[in-house]
N, C-alpha and C positions, 0 to 999 in steps of 0.2 A: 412253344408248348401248345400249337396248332392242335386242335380234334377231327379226323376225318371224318368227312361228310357220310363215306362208306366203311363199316369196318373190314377190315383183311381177315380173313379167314386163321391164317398163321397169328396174326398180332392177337386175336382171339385166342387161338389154344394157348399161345406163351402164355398170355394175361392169364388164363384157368391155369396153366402152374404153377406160375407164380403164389397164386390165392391156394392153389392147395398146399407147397410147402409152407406159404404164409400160417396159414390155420394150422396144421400138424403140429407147428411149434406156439400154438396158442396165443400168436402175435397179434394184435390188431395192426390196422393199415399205419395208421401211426407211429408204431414200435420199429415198424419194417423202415418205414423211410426216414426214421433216426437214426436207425443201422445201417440203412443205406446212404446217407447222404445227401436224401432228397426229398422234397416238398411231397407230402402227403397228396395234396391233392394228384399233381403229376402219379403218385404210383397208384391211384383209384382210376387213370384214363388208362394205364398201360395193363393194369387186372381188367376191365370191360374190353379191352381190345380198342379205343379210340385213340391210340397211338400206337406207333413202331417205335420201338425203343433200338438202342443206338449201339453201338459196342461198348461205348464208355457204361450205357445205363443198364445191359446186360452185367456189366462185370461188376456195377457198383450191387445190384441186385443180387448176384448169387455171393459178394462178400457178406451181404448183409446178413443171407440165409444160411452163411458158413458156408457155404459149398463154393467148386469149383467154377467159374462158364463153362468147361466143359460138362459139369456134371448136369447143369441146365439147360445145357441144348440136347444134353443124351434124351432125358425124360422130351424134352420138345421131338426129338426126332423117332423117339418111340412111339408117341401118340398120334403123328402127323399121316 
C-alpha cells in the first residue's frame, strides 16, 4: 500500500472518477470501500492519484459503484 513519491497522470484521472461516481451516488469514501471490499484509507490514495490500482482493485471498485470494469475504463478512456 506503497504512495508514490510522483503521481501518474492516468492514476490521477481514474482516482477523479472514481470520486465523481463516488459522489453522484452520495457515497462517502467509507460507504465506497465497504462496498468495495477495502480499507478506506487505501481508496482515499487511489481518488488523489497516489497509487495505481491493480486489476483486482479496479474490478473490486466499479463492483462497488455497481457498474461494469469495462464501464470504468470507458469513462477513464474518454477523459484521457
Amino acid at each position: 500500500m506503497s504512495r508514490r513519491k510522483k503521481r501518474q497522470p492516468d492514476a490521477e484521472l481514474f482516482g477523479q472518477i472514481v470520486r465523481t461516481h463516488r459522489e453522484a451516488r452520495g457515497w462517502t469514501q467509507e460507504q465506497l470501500a465497504e462496498r468495495a471490499e477495502m480499507n478506506a484509507s487505501y481508496l482515499g490514495f487511489v481518488e488523489r492519484g497516489d497509487n495505481v490500482p491493480t486489476l483486482t482493485i479496479i474490478i473490486q471498485l466499479a463492483e462497488g459503484l455497481e457498474l461494469s470494469p469495462a464501464d470504468l475504463l470507458r469513462d477513464f478512456m474518454k477523459r484521457r
